[in-house]
N, C-alpha and C positions, 0 to 999 in steps of 0.2 A: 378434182384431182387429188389422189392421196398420197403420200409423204409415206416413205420406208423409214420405219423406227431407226436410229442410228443403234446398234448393238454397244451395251455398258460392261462396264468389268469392274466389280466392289472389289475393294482391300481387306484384310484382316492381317493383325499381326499377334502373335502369341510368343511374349516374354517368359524368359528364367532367369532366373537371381538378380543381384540388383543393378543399378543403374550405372555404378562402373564395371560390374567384372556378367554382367549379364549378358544370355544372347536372344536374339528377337531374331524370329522368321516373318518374313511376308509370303502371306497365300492370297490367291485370284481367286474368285468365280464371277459366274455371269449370273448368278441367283444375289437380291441383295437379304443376306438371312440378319433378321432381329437379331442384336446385341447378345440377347439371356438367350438366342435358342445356337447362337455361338460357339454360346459358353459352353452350354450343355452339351455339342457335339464335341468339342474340347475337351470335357471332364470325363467322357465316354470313352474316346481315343486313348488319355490318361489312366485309365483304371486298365484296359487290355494291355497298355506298355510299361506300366512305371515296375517293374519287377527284371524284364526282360528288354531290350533295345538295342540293335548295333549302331547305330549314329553316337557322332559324338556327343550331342545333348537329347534330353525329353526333350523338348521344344520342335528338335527336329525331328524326331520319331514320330511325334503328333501329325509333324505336318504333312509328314510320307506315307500319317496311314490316314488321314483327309482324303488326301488326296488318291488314296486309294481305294478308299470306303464311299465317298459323298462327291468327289468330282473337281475339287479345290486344283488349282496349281499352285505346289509350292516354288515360287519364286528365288531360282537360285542362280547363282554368279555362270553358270552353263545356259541360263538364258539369256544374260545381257547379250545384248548387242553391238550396241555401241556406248562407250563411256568419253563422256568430251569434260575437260577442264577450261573454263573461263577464270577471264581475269579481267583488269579495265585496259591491257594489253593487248596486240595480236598478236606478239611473239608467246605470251599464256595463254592464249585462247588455244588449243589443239585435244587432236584424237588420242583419246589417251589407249596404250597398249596393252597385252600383258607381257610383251617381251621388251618391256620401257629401255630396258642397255642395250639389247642387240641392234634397235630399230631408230633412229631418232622419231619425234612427235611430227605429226601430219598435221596442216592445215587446211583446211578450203581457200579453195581458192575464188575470188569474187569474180 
């Protein structure tokens, strides 16, 4: 009897400036590509946009043209789905919103 491979999904994230005032995107694929061959598709994307870009950062410009050249998903706040806040509470454990003042916080119920 054989076993159906579970489908994987690698990370990648590509930083700008630095560690406080920087911004980092996360990209998907279902390929897991080598570290330096990454890069190199990173350093590719960077040479066609660093001149011209409408997003608010290179970082992001890279990651929309990944994703439109090679197959990445860039991972963004229009994909989240669900965002939950824990705590060592049940009254902080809840769904967090984005309409947080219109709506009060949702909890599960057990």
């Amino acid at each position: 009897m054989g076993y159906a491979r579970r489908p994987q999904v690698f990370f990648y994230e590509i930083h700008e400036g630095d560690e406080e005032l920087g911004t980092a995107v996360l990209l998907a694929h279902e390929r897991r590509f080598d570290p330096v061959d990454f890069l190199a598709l990173v350093k590719k994307a960077r040479t066609l946009l660093v001149d011209s870009y409408e997003e608010e950062s290179l970082s992001e410009a890279i990651a929309n043209e990944l994703a439109r050249s090679q197959g990445f998903i860039h991972v963004t706040d229009d994909l989240l789905v669900a965002s939950v806040n824990v705590d060592e509470t049940e009254e902080g454990t809840f769904l967090v919103s984005d309409h947080e003042e219109e709506s009060p916080p949702r909890t599960a119920q057990n």
